[in-house]
Each structure stands twice: as structure tokens, then as C-alpha cells.
N, C-alpha and C positions, 0 to 999 in steps of 0.2 A: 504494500500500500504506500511504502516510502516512497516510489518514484510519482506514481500517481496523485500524490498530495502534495508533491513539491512544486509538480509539472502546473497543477492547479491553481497552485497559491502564486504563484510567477504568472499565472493568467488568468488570475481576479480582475483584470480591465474588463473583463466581460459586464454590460449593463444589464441589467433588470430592465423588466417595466413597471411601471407605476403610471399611479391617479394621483395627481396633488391628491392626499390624506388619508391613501388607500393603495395598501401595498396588494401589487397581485401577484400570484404565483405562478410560476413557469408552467406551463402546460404541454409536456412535449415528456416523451417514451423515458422512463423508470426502469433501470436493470433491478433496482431492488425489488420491485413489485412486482415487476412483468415479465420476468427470466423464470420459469417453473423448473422446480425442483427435480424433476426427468431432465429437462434440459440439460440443467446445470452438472449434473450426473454423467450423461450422455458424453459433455467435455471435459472431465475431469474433475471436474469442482464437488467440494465437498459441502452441499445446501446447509449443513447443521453450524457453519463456519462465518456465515455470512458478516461482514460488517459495513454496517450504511453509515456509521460516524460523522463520515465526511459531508460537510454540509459548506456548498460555497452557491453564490449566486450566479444563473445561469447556467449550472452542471447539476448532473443526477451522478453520483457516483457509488458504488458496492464493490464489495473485495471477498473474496473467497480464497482458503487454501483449496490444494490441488493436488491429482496424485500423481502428478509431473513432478516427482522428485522432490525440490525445497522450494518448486516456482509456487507465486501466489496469481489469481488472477481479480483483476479488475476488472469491471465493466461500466463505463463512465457514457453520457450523451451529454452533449455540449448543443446552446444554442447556436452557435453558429457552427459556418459547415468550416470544411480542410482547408480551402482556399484561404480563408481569415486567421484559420490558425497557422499556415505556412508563414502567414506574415510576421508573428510572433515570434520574440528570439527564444523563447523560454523552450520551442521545439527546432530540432534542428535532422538533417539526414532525411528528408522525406524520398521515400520511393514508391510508385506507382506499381500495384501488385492487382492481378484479378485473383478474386476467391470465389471457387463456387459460379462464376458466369457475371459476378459483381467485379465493378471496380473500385478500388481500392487502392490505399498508402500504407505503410509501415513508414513509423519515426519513431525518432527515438526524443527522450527530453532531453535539452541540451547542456554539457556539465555532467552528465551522468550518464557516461554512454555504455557502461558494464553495467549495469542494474537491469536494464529490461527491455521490452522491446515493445511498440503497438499496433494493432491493425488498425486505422480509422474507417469509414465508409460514411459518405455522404447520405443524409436521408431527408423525407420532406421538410421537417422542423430543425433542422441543424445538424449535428451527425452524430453518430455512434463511435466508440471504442473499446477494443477489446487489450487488453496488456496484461502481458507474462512479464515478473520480475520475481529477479531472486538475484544475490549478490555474485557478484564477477561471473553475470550469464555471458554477456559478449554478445557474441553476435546468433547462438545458439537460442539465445530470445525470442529474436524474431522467428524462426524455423517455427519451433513450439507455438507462438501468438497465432500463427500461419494456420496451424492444425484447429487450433483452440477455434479462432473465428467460424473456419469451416464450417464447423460442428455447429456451431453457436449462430449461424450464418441464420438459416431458417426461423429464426427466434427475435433477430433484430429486424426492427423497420425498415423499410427502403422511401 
């Protein structure tokens, strides 16, 4: 969850909406809510693990151990899509990956490039991501995030 929370709080520029005197809430796809417990099985993830902690504005974020060894997995949706977050220094390494007939990026967060690795994917309300970290994964990150999405693929928004 370290990389994911770091990556995040380095991209708290993300705005809210609001009502002069009335805050409203993000209305866009939930990995904590909306990831079912088959699913998360299905890739590895251990449902009874889950941690939703993470609370930042403009992100949905959830973490799971995994039986990927010592990787943990994320699953975060950000209001905005890839393109906005490329622009961000806080991500850096983007590459252009299809999973499953989708396209898609892997990056990594920038500054912490052995910790983990992410798939993002573009969807109606901003985008999705999937990340595998565990410490001094390297570049084996990404392979595993690659798998993990897959799986997970059917289950996210488009």
C-alpha cells in the first residue's frame, strides 16, 4: 500500500466538486465495494485482507495481500483519466500495454521505481488501476500487475 499512498498523496492536486456549502461526493467505480470476493480470489487477492484506509479526494482506493509471494495489491480509480496523470511528475515510465483486447499503461511512481509496478486503463469517469508492490520487485512488478489486471480485467469499468 506504500507505493500507492505515496503515488497519491504526491497527486492530491486532484479537485473535488463542490456546491458553495455543500460538499458532494465522487460518484465514479469503488474497488472497495465493487470488486466481489470471487473476483478478488480469482487474482490472487486475499478478500478477508482488504484495506480501504486510504481516503484522499478524487480517488477510490483498496489494498489486499496476495498469494503472489510478498506482492500486495491495490486497486485504486482516479477521477481523471492516464493522459492527466502522465502529466504528473509524481508518475513516471508510462508504457502502452493491451490486456485482454483493452488498452492500457503500466507506470510506475516516480522515486520508487523497485517497489511496484501499475496497470492503469482508461474508463468512462476517469480510470482504473491495478498495482502489484512488494519491496525490491523491479521490474518483475509489472509482469505480475500484467497477470493480476487480466484477471481483474472483467470486473473493472470501461
Amino acid at each position: 500500500m506504500r507505493t500507492v499512498v505515496s503515488a497519491l498523496m504526491l497527486a492530491a492536486l486532484v479537485s473535488g466538486c463542490s456546491i458553495p456549502g455543500k460538499a458532494v461526493e465522487a460518484h465514479f467505480w469503488d474497488p472497495c465495494t465493487e470488486l466481489s470476493d470471487q473476483a478478488l480470489r480469482e487474482a490472487g487477492a486475499k478478500p478477508e485482507t482488504k484495506d480501504d484506509a486510504v481516503k484522499l479526494k478524487g480517488w477510490h482506493v483498496c489494498g489486499w495481500q496476495t498469494t503472489y509471494d510478498t506482492y500486495r495489491l491495490n486497486v485504486a480509480s482516479s477521477e481523471d483519466s492516464l493522459a492527466t496523470l502522465r502529466k504528473r511528475a509524481a508518475y513516471a515510465d508510462f508504457r502502452v500495454v493491451e490486456v485482454g483486447g483493452r488498452s492500457g499503461q503500466t507506470y510506475l511512481v516516480a522515486g520508487d521505481r523497485n517497489g511496484g509496478c501499475t496497470v492503469g486503463f482508461d474508463s468512462a469517469r476517469g480510470s482504473v488501476h491495478v498495482e502489484m508492490t512488494r519491496r525490491k520487485a523491479g521490474d518483475a512488478a509489472c509482469q505480475v500487475a500484467l497477470v493480476v489486471a487480466r484477471k481483474l480485467l472483467p470486473n473493472l469499468p470501461s
